[in-house]
C-alpha positions as CSV (number, residue, x, y, z in Angstrom):
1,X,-24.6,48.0,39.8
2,X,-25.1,44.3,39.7
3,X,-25.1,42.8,43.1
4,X,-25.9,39.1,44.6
5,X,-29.3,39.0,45.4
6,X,-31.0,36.5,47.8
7,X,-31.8,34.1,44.9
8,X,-28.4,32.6,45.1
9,X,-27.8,31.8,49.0
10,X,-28.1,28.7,50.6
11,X,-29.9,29.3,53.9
12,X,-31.2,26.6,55.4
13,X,-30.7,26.5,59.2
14,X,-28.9,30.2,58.9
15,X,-29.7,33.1,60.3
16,X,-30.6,35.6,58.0
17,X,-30.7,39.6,58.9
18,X,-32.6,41.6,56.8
19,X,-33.2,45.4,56.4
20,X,-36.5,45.9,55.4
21,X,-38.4,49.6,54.9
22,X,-41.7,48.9,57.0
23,X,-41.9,52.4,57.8
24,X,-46.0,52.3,56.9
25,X,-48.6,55.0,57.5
26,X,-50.4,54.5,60.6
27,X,-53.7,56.6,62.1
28,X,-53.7,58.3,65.8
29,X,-54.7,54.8,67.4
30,X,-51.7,52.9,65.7
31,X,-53.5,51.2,63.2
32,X,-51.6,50.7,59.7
33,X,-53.6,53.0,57.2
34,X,-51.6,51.1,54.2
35,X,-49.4,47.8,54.2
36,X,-48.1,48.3,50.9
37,X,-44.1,48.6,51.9
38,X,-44.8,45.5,54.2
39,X,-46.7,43.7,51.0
40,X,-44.0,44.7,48.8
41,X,-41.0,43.0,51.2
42,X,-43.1,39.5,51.0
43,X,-41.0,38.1,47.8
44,X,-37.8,38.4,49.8
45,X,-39.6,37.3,53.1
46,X,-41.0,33.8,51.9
47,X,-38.4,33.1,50.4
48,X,-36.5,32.8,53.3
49,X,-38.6,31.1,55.3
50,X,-39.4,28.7,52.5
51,X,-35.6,27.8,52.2
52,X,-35.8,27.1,55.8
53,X,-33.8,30.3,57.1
54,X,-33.8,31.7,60.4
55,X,-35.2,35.4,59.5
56,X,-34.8,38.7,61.4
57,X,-36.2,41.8,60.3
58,X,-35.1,45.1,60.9
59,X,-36.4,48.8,60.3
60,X,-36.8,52.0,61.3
61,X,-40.6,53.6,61.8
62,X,-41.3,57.4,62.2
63,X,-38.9,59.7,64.1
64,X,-38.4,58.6,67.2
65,X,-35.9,60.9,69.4
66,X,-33.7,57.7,69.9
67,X,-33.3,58.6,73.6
68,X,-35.3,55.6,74.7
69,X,-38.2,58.0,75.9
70,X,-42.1,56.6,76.6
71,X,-43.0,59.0,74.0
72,X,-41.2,57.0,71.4
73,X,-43.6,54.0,72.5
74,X,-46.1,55.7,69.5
75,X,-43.6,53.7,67.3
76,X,-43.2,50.4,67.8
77,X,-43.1,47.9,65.2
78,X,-45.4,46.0,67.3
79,X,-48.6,46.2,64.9
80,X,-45.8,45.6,62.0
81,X,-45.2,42.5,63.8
82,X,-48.9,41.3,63.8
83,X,-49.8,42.2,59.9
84,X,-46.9,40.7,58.7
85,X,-48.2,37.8,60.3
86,X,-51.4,37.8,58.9
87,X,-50.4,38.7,55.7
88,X,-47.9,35.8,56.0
89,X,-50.4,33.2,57.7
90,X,-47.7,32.2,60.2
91,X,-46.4,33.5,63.2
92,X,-43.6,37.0,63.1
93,X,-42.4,36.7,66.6
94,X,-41.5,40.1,68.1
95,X,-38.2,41.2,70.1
96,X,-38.8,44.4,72.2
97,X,-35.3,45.1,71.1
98,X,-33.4,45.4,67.5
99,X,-30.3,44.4,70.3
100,X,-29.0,43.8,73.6
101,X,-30.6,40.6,75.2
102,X,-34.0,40.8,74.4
103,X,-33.1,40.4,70.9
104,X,-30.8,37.9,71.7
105,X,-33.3,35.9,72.8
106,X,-35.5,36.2,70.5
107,X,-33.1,35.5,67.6
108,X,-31.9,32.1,70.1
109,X,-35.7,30.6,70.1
110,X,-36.4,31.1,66.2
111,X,-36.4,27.8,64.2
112,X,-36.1,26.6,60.3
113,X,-38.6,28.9,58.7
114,X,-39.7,31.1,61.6
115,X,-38.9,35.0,61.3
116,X,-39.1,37.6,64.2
117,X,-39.3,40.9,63.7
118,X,-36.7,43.5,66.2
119,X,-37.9,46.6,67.7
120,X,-37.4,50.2,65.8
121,X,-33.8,50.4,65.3
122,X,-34.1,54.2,65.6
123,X,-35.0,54.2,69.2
124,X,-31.5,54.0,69.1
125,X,-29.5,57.6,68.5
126,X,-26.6,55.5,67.1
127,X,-28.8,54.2,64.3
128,X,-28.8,58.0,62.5
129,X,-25.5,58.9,63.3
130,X,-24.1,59.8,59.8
131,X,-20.2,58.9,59.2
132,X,-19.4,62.6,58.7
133,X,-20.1,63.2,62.1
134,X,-18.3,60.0,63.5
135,X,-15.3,61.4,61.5
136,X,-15.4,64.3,63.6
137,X,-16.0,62.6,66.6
138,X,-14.3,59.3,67.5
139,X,-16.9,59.0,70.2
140,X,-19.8,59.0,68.3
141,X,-17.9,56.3,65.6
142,X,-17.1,54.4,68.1
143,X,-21.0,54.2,69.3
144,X,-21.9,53.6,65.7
145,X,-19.5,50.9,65.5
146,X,-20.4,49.2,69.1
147,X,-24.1,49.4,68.2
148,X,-23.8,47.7,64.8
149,X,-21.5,45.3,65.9
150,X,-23.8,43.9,68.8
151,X,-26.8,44.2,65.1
152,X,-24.7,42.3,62.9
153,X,-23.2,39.6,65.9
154,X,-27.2,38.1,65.5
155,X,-26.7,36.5,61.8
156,X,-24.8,34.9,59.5
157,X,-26.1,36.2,56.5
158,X,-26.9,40.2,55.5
159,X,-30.1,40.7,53.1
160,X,-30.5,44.8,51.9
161,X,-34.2,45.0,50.6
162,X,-35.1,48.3,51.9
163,X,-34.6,50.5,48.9
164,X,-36.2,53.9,50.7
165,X,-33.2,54.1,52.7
166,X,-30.2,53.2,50.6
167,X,-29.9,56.6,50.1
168,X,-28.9,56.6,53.9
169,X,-25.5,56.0,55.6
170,X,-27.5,54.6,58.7
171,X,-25.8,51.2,61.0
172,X,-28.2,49.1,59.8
173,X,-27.7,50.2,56.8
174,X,-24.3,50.4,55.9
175,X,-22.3,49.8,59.6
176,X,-23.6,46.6,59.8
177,X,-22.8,45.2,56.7
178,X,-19.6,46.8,57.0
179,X,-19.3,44.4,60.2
180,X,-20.2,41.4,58.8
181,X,-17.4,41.3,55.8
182,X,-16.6,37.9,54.6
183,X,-20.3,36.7,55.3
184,X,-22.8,36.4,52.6
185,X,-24.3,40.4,51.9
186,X,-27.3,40.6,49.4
187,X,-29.5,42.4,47.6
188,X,-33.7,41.2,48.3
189,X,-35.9,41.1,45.3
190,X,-37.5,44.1,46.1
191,X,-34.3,46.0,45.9
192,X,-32.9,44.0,42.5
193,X,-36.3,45.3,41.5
194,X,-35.8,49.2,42.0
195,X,-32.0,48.9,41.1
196,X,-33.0,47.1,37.6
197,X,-36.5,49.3,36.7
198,X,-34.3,52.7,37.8
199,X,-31.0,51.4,36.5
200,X,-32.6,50.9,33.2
201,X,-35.2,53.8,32.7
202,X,-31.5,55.9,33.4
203,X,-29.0,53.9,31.7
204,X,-30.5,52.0,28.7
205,X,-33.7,54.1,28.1
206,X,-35.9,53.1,25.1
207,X,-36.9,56.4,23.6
208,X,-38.7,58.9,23.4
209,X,-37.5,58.7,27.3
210,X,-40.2,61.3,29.2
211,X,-39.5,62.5,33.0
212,X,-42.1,64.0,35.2
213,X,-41.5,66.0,38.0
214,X,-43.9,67.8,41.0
215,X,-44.2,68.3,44.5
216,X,-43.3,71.7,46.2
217,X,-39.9,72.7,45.8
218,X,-37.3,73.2,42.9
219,X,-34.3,73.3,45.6
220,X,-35.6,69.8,46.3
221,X,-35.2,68.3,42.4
222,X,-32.6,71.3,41.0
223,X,-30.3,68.1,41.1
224,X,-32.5,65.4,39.2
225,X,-33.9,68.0,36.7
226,X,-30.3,69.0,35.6
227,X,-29.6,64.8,35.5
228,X,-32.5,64.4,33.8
229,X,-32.2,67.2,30.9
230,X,-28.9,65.6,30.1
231,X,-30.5,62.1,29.6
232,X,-34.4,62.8,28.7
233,X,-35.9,63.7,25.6
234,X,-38.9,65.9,27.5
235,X,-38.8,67.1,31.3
236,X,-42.3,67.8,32.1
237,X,-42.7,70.3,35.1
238,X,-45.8,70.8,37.8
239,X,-46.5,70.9,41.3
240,X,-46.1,74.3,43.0
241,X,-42.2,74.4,41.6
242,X,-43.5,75.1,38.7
243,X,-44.7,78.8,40.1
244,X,-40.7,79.8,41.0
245,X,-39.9,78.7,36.7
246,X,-42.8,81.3,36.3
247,X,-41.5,83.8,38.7
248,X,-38.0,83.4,37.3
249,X,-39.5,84.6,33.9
250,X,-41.2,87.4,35.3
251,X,-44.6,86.3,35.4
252,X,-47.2,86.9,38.1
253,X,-47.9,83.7,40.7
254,X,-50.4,85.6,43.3
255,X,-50.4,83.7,46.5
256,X,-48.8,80.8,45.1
257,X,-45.9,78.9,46.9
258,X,-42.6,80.0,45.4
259,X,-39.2,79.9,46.8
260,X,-37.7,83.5,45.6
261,X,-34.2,82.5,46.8
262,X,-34.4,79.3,44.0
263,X,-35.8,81.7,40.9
264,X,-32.4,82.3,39.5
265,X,-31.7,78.4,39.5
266,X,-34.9,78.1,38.1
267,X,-34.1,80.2,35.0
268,X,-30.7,78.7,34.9
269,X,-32.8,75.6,34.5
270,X,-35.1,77.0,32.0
271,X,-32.4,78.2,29.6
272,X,-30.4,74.9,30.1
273,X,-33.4,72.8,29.1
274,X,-34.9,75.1,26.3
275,X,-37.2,73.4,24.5
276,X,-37.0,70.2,26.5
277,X,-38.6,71.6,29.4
278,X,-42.1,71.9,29.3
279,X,-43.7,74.1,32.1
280,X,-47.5,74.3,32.4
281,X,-49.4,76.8,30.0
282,X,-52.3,76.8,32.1
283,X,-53.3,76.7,35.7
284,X,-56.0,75.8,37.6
285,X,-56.2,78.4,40.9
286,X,-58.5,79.2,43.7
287,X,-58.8,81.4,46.8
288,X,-58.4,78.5,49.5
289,X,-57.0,74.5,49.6
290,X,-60.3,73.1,50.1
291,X,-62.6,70.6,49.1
292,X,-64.8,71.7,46.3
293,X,-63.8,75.5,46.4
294,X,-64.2,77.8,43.6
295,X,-61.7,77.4,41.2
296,X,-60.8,78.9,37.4
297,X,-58.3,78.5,35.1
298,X,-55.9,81.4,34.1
299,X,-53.1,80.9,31.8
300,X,-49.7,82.8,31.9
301,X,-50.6,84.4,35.4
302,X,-52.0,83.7,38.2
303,X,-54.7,87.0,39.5
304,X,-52.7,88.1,43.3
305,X,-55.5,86.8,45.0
306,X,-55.2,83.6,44.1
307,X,-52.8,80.5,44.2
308,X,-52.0,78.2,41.6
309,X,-53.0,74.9,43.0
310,X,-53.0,72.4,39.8
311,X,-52.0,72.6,36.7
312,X,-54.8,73.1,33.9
313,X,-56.8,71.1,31.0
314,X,-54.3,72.5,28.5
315,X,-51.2,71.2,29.8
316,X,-53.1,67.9,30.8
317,X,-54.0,67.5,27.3
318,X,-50.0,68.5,26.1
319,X,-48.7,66.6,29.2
320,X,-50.6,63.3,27.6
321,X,-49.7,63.6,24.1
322,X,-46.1,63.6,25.4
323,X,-47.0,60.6,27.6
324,X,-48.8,59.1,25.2
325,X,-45.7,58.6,22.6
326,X,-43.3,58.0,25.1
327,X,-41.5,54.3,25.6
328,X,-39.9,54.8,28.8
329,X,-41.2,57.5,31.4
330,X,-40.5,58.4,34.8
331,X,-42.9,59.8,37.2
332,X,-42.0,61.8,40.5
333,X,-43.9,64.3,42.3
334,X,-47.7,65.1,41.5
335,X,-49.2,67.7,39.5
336,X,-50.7,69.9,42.8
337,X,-52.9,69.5,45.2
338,X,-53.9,66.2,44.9
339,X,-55.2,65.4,48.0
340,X,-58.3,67.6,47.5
341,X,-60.6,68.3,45.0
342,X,-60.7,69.3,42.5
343,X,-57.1,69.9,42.5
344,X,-56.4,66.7,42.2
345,X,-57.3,66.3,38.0
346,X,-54.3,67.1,37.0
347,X,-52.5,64.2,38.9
348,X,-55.2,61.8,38.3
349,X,-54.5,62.7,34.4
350,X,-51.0,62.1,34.8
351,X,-51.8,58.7,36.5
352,X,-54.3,57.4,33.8
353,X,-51.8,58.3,30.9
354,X,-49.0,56.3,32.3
355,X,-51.4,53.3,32.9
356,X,-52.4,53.7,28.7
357,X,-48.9,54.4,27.7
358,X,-48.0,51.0,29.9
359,X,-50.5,49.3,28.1
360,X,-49.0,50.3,25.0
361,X,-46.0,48.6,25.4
362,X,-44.0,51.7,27.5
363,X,-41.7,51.5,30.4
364,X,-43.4,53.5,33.1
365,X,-41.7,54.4,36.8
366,X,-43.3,55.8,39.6
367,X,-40.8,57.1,41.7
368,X,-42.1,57.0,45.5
369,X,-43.6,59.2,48.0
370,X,-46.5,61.0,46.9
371,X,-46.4,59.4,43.8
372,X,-46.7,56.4,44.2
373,X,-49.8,57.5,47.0
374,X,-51.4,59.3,44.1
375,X,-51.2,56.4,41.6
376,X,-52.8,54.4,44.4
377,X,-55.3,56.1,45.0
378,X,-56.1,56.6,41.4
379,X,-56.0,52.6,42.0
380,X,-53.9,51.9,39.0
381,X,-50.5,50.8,40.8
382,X,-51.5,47.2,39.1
383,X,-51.1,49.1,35.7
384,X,-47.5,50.5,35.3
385,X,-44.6,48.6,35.4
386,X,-42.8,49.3,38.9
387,X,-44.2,52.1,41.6
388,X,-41.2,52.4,43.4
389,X,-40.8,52.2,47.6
390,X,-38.2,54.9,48.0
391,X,-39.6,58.7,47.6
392,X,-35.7,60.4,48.5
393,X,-33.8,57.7,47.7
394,X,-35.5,57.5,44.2
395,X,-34.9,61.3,43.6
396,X,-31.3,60.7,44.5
397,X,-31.0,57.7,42.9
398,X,-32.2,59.7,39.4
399,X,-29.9,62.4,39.9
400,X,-27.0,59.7,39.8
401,X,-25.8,59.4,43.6
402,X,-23.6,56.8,44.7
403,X,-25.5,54.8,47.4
404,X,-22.7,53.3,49.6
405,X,-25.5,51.2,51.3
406,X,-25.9,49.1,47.6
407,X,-21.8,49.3,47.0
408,X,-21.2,47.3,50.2
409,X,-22.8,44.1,49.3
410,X,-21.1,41.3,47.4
411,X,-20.8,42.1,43.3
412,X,-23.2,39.2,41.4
């Protein structure tokens, strides 16, 4: 999946749209609770400007209706705008619109090395309209098509870098670049980055190769554990999934979450991984998610009044060893309840054996979303090799999907 990346374009005086993921946390006042995905964009940014380009930045915030509604007003880019500027120590300029003639403008008055950033391209309802539906309804392409068209009309050159939504069939995605065939269409550093540490951990892993998986669900990751199995040489399981593997053996899970229509997956799973799935052997449960409640440790059940709500010191100590003599491992989903304590241990233990297997010389992936939030706030990001920007596009991107948004732009 080698594509041209930014590296190699000439952009001096050109105008240079680029898709960027700035789709940050924010608290109930608007204020951005974590810059990161802005931070992570600045390699790709600079460089543009630097090479005296004429930068416009689109993305997508939230989940806005798309109807143009005041209510949507909660998510404007506008306080994007202003960090980016701060973090860039010049000017972003801000259109009130990702097209029509505000943008226009906006995109008329930039200069050599000035960037502007374009209004939430998903206050427009053409910007999620998937191609499956426009298949079915010529209207709806043909309001897809109008509205990338007037996107991709506003530069010369097209720069991807938004790796959390490749995964995504959305106009600014993939119509526009579709729309501007025969111009120059790129890959940013950030998303050379995720394609290369992803690509590789997959393709060429050094091994032993070690995948971790949490969160919630199984139905969410039945895909990427089944990749995985066929690829890895351990599939390490936690999070509250791993209470429908235990249902699907028959063992008690109290109050625990478990998805009862996924348990025969789930032991379709078990028997296709054998011994290369590792589920917990103990688990830490309590009565309540709350800070500091009483908590024990049971192993093989959980008691029906509790829920499991971590996994326990047993399988931190197993889940490390594994860790520990690893060369490449991927990391995607947290061990439980992480954002309360004391349920968040496990995590945390997770977190701290991927920064020592790094340190040892291993490959080591964070795969997005709550991931890479836990490996933050464990406040060792600096200490694996690549914590990745996309939470579903990284899942889909392990389970070996196509992303037509990355097979559009120009082969390297």
């Amino acid at each position: 999946m080698a594509k041209k990346t930014i590296a190699g374009i000439d952009v001096r005086s050109k105008r240079v749209l680029m898709r960027v993921d700035f789709n940050v946390p924010q608290d109930k006042s608007g204020a951005i609770t974590d810059d990161r995905r802005i931070r992570m964009a600045l390699p790709s940014i600079r460089h543009v400007l630097k090479g005296g380009g004429r930068l416009i930045l689109a993305s997508h915030l939230g989940r806005p209706k798309g109807d143009g509604g005041e209510a949507n007003r909660q998510w404007t880019l506008a306080p994007v705008a202003r960090r980016l500027g701060e973090l860039l120590g010049q000017p972003a300029a801000f259109a009130p619109d990702c097209v029509g003639p505000e943008a226009e403008k906006a995109v008329a008055e930039l200069r050599d090395g000035e960037c502007c950033l374009l209004e939430n391209v998903r206050f427009h309802s053409a910007e999620e309209i998937k191609d499956k539906d426009g298949a079915k309804d010529p209207a709806l392409k043909e309001k897809k098509t109008a509205f990338a068209k007037q996107m991709a009309a506003l530069a010369g050159v097209y720069v991807n870098d938004a790796f959390g939504t490749c995964h995504r069939d959305n106009a600014s995605m993939l119509t526009v670049p579709q729309a501007m065939a025969g111009k120059p269409r790129v890959a940013g550093f950030l998303l050379e980055k995720e394609l290369k540490y992803l690509g590789d951990a997959l393709n060429s892993p050094r091994r032993p190769f070690v995948a971790i998986l949490g969160g919630a669900k199984v139905s969410d990751k039945i895909g990427v554990i089944e990749a995985l199995l066929a690829k890895c040489d351990h599939v390490l399981i936690g999070g509250a999934m791993m209470f429908t593997f235990m249902r699907a053996a028959g063992q008690k899970t109290g109050k625990s979450l478990v998805e009862e229509d996924k348990a025969a997956e789930a032991a379709r799973l078990r028997s296709l991984g054998g011994a290369k799935l590792q589920l917990p052997v103990d688990i830490v449960s309590a009565a309540e998610i709350k800070a500091d409640a009483p908590s024990r440790v049971t192993e093989g059940e959980v008691p029906g009044e509790l829920m499991g709500l971590d996994i326990g010191p047993k399988s931190v100590d197993i889940f490390s060893r594994l860790i520990a003599g690893a060369k490449t491992v991927v990391w995607n989903g947290p061990m439980g309840v992480f954002e309360t304590k004391p349920f968040d241990a496990g995590t945390l233990a997770v977190a701290k054996a991927l920064a020592a297997a790094t340190a040892k010389g291993a490959t080591t992936v964070i795969g997005g979303g709550d991931s890479a939030a836990a490996i933050e706030q464990a406040g060792l990001s600096e200490q694996v090799t690549h914590v990745s920007t996309g939470g579903g596009a990284s899942l889909e991107f392990l389970e070996g999907r196509p992303f037509k948004a990355v097979e559009v732009l120009d082969e390297a």
